[in-house]
N, C-alpha and C positions, 0 to 999 in steps of 0.2 A: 265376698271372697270368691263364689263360685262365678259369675260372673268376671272378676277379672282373668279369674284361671281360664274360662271358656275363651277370650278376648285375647287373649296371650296368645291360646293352641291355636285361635284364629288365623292371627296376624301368621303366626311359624308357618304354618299350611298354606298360607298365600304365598311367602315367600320361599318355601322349597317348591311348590305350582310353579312358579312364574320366572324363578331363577333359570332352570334349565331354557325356557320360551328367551328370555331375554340375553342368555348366552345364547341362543341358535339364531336369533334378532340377529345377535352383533356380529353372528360370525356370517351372517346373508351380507351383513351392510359392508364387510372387509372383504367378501370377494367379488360385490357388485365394484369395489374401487378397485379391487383385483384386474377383475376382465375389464373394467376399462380402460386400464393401464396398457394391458394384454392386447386390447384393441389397437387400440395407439400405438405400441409399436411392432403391432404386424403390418401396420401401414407404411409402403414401400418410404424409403427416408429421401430426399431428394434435394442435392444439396446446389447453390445457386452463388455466385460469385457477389451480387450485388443486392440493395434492397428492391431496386423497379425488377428486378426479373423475379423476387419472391410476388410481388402483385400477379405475373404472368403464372405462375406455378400454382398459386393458390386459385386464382379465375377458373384459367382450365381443370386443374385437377381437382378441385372443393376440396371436399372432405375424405378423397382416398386417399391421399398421399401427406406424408409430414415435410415438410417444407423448414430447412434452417439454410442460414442465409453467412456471408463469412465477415463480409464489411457491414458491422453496424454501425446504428447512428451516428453521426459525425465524425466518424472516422472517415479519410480519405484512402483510395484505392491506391496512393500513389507513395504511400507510406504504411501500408496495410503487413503488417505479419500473423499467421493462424498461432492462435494459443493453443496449450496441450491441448484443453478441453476438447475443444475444436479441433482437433487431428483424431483425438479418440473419437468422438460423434461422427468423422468420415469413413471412421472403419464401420462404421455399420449403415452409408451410405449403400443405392443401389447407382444412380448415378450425379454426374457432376455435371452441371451447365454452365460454360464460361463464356467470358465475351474476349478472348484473346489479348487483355490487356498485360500491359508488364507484369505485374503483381501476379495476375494466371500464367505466366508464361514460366515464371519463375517457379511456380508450385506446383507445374503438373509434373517433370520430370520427379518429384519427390512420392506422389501421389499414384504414379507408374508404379516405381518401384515398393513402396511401401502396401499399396490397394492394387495387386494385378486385377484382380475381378471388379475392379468398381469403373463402369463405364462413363468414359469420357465425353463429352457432347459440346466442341466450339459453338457455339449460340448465332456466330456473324459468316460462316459457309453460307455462301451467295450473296454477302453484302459487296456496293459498289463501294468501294472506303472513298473519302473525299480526303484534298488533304489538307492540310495543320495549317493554319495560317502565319504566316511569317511575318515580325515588321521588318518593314524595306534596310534598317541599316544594319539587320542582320544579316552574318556573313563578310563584310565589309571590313577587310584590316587592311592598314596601309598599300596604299595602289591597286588595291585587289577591289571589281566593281562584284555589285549583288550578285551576279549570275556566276562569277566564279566563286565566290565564297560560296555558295550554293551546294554547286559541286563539287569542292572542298568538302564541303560537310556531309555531301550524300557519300561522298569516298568514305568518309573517315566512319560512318556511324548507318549506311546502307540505308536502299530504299524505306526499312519496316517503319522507320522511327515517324517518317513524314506522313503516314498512314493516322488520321481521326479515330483514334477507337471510341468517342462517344457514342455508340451504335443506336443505343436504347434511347433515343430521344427522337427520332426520325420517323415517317408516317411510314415508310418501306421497309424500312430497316427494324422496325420494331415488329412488324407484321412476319419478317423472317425468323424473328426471334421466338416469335409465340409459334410457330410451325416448329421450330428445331423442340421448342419444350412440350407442342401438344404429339409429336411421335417419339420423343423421350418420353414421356409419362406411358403410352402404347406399349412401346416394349416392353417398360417394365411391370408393368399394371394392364396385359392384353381385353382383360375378362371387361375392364370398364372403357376401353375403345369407343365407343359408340358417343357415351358419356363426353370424352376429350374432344374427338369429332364436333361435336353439339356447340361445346364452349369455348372451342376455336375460332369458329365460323362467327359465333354473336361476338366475340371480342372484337375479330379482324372490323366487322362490319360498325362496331363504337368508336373502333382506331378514325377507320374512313369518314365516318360521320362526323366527329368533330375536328379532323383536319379542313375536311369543305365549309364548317362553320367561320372556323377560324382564317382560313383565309381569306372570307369575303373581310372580317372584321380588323384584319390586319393589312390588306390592303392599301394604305396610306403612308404603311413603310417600305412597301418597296422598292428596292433600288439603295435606301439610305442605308448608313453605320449603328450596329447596335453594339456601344461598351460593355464586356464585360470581363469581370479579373483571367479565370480560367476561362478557357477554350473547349468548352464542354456543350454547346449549345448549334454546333454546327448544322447536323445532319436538321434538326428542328427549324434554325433559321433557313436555311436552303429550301424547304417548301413551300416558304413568303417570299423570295427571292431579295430577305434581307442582309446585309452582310456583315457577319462578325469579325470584331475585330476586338483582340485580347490585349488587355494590360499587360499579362506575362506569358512569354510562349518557355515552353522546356522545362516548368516547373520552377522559374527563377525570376524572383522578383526585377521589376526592369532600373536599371542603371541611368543615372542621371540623366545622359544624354537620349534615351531611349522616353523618357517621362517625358521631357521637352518635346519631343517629336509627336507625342500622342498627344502633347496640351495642344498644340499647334492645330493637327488634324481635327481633334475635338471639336476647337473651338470655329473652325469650317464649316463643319459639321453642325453648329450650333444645336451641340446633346443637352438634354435637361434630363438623363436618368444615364449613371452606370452602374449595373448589376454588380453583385459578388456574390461569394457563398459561402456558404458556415462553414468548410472542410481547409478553408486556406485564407493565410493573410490579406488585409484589407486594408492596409495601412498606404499601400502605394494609389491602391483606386481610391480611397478615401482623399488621400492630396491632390489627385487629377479631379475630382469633383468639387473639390472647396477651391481650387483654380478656374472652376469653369462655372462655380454658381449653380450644379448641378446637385441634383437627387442622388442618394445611396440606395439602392433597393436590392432588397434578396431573391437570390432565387436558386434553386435546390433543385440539381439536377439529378438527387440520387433519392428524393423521397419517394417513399415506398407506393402510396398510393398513385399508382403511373399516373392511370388514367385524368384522375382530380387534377394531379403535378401540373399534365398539359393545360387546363384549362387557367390554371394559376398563374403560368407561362407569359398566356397567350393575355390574360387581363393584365397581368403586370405589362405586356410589351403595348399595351396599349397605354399605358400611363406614357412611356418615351414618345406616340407618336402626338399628344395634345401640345 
C-alpha cells in the first residue's frame, strides 16, 4: 500500500514538473509557425499575369519575394476573369507585371482605381511586337481583294489588335521581360539588389545558351511551315526562321472554307505534326490532321517552368522535322 501511495505522488509530480515544460513546448512550436507565417508575409507579394513569368519572378528573386500568379493551370488568358480571392490577395500586392494582353489591358484600369499605390510594371516596354499571322482569305468579302479587307479591318479594330502579344516565348523578348521583373523586384526589395543583379545575368546567360543549342538542332526547319491551333509560338519560331502558321487566327475556330485551304497548304507542305494546346479546342486541328495522316502533339506555351517549356519546344519541333 505504501508503495502504491509513493508511485501515485510519483506519477502527480511528474506531471504537474512536466505539464507547465510541455505548455511552454507548445507554446515555442505555435510561434515558431507563428514567425514563419510572419515571415512570409513580410515578403514583398509580387503579382504576375501568367504562369512563365512566375518562373521569371521566382529565378530572380528566390526566396525574398512571394510570387502569385492570376492565369492558372489551364485556364486561358483569353477567357481569364480575376476571382474575389484574387482581387483581395492584390490589395496587398507591392507590384503587378503584365505582359499587355487583352485580359491585362482590361484589368488594369480596375486595378488603378481600386490599388492606387500598387505599382504597375508593362513586362513588353522595348519589345519589337511581330505581327499575327493572317490566312490569305481573310479579309476577303465580295469583290474586296486581301489587301483591302486588311485595311478594312485595321480601320475598323486599329493597329493594336494585329500586334503578337506572345512575348514570353521569344530569346529577346524574354530577356526583356526578366530586366522589367529583375528592376521591379529592386525597387521594391532595394536591400537584396545585388542578389536580383546576380540572377538576371545567369538567367539571361541560360536564355542564350539554349537558344544557340537549339538552333543548330532545329536547323532543318528552316524556311518550312509549322501547324499549329493558336498563334502563340511566334516570337519562338522567328528565331529558327521557321514560319507559323495557325489553324485559327482571332480566337475563332476556322470555317469550312478556311479548313480546305489549310488542308490544301498542309498537304504542300507535306506536315506530319500539328501542335495544340490544352487551353483551347482541338477539334478543328484534329480534322486537319486525320485529313493529312498527320500527328497531334501538344505543346503548352504557358507552362510554368520556362525554361524546361523551351527545351520541350524545341524536341517536340524536332519530331515535325523527321
Amino acid at each position: 500500500m505504501k508503495h502504491g501511495k509513493w508511485a501515485r505522488g510519483f506519477l502527480v509530480a511528474l506531471v504537474l514538473l512536466g505539464l507547465p515544460g510541455l505548455l511552454m513546448g507548445g507554446g515555442k512550436a505555435e510561434k515558431g509557425v507563428a514567425k514563419e507565417a510572419n515571415v512570409e508575409s513580410e515578403k514583398p507579394l509580387v503579382a504576375v499575369s501568367i504562369l512563365p513569368q512566375s518562373y521569371f519572378g521566382k529565378r530572380i528573386g528566390e526566396h525574398t519575394v512571394s510570387v502569385m500568379t492570376l492565369v492558372g493551370p489551364g485556364q486561358s488568358p483569353h477567357t481569364y476573369e480575376p476571382t474575389p480571392r484574387q482581387m483581395e490577395e492584390l490589395s496587398r500586392a507591392r507590384v503587378w507585371i503584365h505582359l499587355a494582353t487583352e485580359f491585362d489591358d482590361r484589368l488594369k484600369p480596375k486595378l488603378k482605381t481600386l490599388y492606387p499605390n500598387l505599382s504597375i510594371v508593362n513586362g513588353t516596354v522595348g519589345v519589337s511586337f511581330r505581327k499575327l499571322e493572317e490566312h490569305e482569305h481573310e479579309g476577303e468579302h465580295a469583290g474586296q481583294g486581301e489587301k483591302q479587307g486588311q485595311e478594312t479591318k485595321a480601320e475598323s479594330h486599329g493597329p493594336e489588335l494585329e500586334k503578337d502579344r506572345h512575348t514570353w516565348l521569344g530569346r529577346e523578348t524574354s530577356k526583356i521581360l526578366a530586366t522589367h521583373v529583375r528592376d521591379a523586384l529592386i525597387r521594391v526589395n532595394p536591400q537584396e539588389a545585388d542578389r536580383y543583379r546576380r540572377n538576371h545575368q545567369a538567367l539571361v546567360a541560360e536564355i542564350d545558351s539554349i537558344f544557340e543549342s537549339l538552333k543548330k538542332e532545329l536547323a532543318p526547319l528552316k524556311g518550312q511551315r509549322v501547324y499549329v491551333y493558336h498563334p502563340a509560338f511566334g516570337y519562338f519560331l522567328d528565331e529558327f526562321g521557321i514560319i507559323q502558321e495557325a489553324v485559327e487566327t482571332g480566337g475563332k475556330e476556322p470555317n469550312p472554307q478556311t479548313l480546305a485551304k489549310l488542308v490544301e497548304r498542309a498537304k504542300e507542305d507535306k506536315v506530319k505534326v500539328i501542335f495544340v494546346q490544352a487551353q483551347f479546342p482541338t477539334q478543328a486541328a484534329r480534322t486537319l490532321a486525320a485529313q493529312l495522316k498527320a500527328e497531334v502533339l501538344p505543346l503548352n506555351p504557358l507552362a510554368e517552368d520556362w525554361l524546361e517549356n523551351i527545351r520541350r519546344m524545341g524536341e517536340a519541333l524536332k519530331r515535325a522535322a523527321r
